[in-house]
C-alpha positions in Angstrom: -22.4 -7.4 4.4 -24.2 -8.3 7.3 -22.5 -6.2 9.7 -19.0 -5.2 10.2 -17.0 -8.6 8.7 -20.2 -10.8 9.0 -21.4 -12.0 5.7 -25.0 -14.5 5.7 -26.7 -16.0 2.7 -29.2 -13.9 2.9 -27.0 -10.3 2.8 -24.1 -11.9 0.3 -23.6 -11.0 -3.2 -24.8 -14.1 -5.4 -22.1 -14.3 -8.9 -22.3 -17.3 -10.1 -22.2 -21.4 -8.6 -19.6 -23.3 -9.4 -19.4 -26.7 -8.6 -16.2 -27.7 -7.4 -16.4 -31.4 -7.2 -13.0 -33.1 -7.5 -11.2 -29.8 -8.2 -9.2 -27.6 -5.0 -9.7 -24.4 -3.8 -6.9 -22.1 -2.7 -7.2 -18.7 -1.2 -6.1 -16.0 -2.8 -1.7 -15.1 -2.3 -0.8 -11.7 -0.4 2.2 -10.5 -1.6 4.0 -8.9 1.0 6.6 -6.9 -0.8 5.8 -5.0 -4.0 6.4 -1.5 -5.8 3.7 -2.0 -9.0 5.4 1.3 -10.5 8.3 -0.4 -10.9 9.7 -3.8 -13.4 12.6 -4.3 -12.2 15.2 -4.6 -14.6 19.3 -3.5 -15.1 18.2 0.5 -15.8 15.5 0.1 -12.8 17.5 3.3 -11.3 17.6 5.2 -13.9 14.2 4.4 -15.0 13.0 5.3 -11.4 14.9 8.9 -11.2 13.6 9.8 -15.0 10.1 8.1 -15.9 6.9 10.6 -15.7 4.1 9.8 -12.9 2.1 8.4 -16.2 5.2 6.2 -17.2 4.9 5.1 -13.7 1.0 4.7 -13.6 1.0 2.9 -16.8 3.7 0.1 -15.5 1.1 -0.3 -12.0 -2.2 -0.9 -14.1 -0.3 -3.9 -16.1 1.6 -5.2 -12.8 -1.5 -4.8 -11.0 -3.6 -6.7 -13.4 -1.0 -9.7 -13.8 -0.7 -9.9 -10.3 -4.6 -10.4 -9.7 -4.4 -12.8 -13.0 -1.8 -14.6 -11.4 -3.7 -15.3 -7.8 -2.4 -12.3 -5.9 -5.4 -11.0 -4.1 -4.0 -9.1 -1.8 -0.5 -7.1 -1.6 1.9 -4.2 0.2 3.0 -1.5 -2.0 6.1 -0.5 0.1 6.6 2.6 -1.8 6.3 4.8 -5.1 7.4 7.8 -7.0 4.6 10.6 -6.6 2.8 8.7 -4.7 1.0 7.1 -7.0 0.9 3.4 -5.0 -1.7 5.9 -2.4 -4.2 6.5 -5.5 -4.2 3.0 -7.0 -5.1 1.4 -3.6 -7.7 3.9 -3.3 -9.0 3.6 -6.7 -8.9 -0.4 -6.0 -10.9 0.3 -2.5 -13.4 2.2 -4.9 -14.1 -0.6 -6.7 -13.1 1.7 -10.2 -10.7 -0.8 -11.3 -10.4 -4.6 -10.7 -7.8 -4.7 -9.0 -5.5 -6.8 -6.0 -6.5 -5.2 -2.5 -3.3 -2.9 -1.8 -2.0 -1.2 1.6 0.4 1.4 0.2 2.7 2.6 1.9 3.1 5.9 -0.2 6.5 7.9 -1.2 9.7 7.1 0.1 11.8 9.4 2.6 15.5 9.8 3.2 17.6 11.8 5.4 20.3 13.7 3.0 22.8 11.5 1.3 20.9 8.0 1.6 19.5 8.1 -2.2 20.2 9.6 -5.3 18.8 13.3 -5.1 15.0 13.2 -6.8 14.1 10.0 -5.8 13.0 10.3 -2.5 11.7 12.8 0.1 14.4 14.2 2.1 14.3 15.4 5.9 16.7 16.5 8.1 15.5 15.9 11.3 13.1 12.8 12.5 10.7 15.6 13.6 10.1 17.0 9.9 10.1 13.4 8.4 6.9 12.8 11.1 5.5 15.9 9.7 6.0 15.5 6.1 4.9 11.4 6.2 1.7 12.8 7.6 1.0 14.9 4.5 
């Protein structure tokens, strides 16, 4: 880069020309909505309360791959057992793994009764959740 979000020939990484005569170009999709950890599904609950953080980190490498196959360039993780939506966007910041750019959002929170008990943070007060969805 050039500078902070200026890129010039002269400072830009040079792949590969393509040339794009009678084809279209589209910029890559954002996908505004996603939990990678997660595929859905009619035991998505109980899959959520009882699958390991490496159950959960094995289903976000193949969702995050298909979704970067599929034109998803960009996406909001808007939550995650253990967290584990934090150290996938930051491994995918890192360059380590090819992945969609992801904002995370990080582990859910409840106040007592919302969820089912293990699936979320719980806080009693909305002082502790600002405390604990600062740590």
């Amino acid at each position: 880069m050039g500078g902070r979000g200026i890129c010039s020939p002269e400072t830009a990484r040079h792949e590969e020309d393509i040339n794009g005569q009678g084809l279209t170009l589209i910029s890559g999709l954002i996908d505004c909505h996603e939990h990678f950890t997660g595929d859905g599904g009619m035991d998505s609950m109980d899959r959520l309360l009882n699958d390991t953080a490496e159950e959960f980190t094995l289903k976000a490498v193949g969702n995050c791959r298909r979704a970067l196959m599929s034109g998803v360039t960009s996406a909001r993780d808007v939550g995650a057992r253990y967290a584990i939506n934090i150290n996938i966007a930051r491994q995918a910041a890192a360059g380590a793994i090819l992945w969609p750019r992801i904002t995370a959002s990080g582990e859910w929170f409840q106040f007592p009764g919302t969820w089912p008990a293990g699936l979320t943070r719980t806080t009693e007060t909305p002082e502790e959740l600002l405390g604990e969805s600062r740590t």
